[in-house]
KEMI-19986 format. One record per residue (C-alpha): residue number from 0; chain; x negated, y, z. Coordinates in steps of 0.05 Angstrom, whole numbers, padded with zeros to 5 digits. Example, Ala and Ser with C-alpha at 12.3 -4.5 7.8 and 13.67 -1.06 7.14 Angstrom:
2
node pos: 0	unit: A	px: -00246	py: -00090	pz: 00156 $
node pos: 1	unit: A	px: -00273	py: -00021	pz: 00143 $
//
This chain:
77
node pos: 0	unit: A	px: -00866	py: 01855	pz: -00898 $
node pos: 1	unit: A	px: -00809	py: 01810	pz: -00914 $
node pos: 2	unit: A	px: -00809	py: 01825	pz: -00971 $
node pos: 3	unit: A	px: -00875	py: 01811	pz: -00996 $
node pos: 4	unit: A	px: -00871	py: 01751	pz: -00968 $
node pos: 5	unit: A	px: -00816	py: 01741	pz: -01013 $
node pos: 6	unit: A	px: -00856	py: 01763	pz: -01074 $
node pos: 7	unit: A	px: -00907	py: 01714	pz: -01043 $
node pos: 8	unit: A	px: -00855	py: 01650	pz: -01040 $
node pos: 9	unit: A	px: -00830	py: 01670	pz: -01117 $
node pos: 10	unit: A	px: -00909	py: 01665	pz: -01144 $
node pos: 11	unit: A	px: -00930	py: 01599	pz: -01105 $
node pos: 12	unit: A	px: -00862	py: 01566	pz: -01132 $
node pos: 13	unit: A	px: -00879	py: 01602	pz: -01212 $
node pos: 14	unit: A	px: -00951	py: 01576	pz: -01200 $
node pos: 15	unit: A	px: -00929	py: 01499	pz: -01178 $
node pos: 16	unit: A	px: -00879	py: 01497	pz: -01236 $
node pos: 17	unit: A	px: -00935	py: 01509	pz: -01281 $
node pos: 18	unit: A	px: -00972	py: 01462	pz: -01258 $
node pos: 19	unit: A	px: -00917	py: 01405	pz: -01264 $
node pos: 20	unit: A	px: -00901	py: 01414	pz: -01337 $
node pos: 21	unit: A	px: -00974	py: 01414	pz: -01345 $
node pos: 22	unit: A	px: -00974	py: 01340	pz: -01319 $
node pos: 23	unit: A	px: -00916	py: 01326	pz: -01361 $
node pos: 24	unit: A	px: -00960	py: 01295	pz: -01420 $
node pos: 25	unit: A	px: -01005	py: 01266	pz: -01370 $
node pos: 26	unit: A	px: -00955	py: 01224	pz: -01346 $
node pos: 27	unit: A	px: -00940	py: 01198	pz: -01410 $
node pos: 28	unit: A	px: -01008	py: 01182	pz: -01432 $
node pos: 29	unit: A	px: -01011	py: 01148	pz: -01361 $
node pos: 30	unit: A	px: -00950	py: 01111	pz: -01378 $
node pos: 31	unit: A	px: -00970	py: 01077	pz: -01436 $
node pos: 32	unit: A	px: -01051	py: 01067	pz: -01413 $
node pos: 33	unit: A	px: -01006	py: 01028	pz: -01349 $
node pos: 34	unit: A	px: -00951	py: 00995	pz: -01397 $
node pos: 35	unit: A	px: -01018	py: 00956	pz: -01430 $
node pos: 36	unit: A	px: -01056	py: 00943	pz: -01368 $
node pos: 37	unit: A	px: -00995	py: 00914	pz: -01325 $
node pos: 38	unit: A	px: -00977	py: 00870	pz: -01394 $
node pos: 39	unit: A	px: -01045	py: 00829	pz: -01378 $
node pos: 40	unit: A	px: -01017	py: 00803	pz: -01318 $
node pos: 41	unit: A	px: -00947	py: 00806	pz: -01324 $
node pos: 42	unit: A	px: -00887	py: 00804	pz: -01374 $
node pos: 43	unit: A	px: -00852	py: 00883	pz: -01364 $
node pos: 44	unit: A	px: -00779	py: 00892	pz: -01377 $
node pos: 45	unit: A	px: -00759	py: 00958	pz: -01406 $
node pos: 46	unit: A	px: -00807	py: 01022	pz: -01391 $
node pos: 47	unit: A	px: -00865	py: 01042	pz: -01354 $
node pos: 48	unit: A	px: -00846	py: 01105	pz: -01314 $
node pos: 49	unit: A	px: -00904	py: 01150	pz: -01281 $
node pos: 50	unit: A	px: -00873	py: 01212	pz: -01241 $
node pos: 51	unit: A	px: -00923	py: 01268	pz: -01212 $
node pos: 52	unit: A	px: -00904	py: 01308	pz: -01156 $
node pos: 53	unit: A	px: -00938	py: 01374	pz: -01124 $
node pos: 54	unit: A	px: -00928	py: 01372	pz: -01048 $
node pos: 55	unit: A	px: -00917	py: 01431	pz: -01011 $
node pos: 56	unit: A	px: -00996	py: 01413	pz: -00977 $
node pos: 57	unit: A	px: -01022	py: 01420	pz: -01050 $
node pos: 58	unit: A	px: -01029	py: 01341	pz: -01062 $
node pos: 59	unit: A	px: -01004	py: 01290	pz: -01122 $
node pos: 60	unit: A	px: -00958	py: 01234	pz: -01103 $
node pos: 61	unit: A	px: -00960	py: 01193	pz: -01163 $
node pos: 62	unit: A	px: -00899	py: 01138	pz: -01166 $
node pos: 63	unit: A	px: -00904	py: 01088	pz: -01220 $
node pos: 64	unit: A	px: -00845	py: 01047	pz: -01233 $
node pos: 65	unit: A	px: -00843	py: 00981	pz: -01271 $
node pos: 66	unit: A	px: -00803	py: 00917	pz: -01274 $
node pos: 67	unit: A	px: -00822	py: 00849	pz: -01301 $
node pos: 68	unit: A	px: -00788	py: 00780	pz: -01306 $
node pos: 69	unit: A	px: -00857	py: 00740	pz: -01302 $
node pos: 70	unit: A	px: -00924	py: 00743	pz: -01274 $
node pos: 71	unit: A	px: -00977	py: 00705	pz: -01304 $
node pos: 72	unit: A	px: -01056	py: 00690	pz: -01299 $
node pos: 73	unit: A	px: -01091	py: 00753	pz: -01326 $
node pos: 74	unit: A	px: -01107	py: 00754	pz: -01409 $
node pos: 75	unit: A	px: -01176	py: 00768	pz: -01417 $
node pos: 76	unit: A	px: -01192	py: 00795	pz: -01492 $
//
């Protein structure tokens, strides 16, 4: 029995992985769709960074990280 449970961990951890690099290039495209949008209302400093995390409850946390030096009135085009 221990054992299979084992066999049972190794899969759900094989499975998760998988699904992680799959998000990989998602959270690229997401970082540059967010680099543009935050630029309309604010001057960013250095790079947009969008992580994706599994949790154990099968859930995404998505964190987005940005920094800017001004915020300004929003540019309509």
């Amino acid at each position: 029995m221990n054992e299979s449970k084992q066999i049972a961990k190794r899969l759900k951890k094989v499975l998760l992985q998988d699904k992680i690099y799959a998000y990989e290039g998602l959270s690229k495209a997401l970082e540059g769709d967010l680099r543009t949008l935050l630029s309309y209302y604010m001057n960013i400093v250095g790079d947009v960074s969008v992580n994706i995390d599994i949790l154990d409850s099968g859930e995404y946390q998505v964190n987005v990280s940005a920094k800017a030096n001004n915020i300004s009135a929003p540019q309509v085009i």
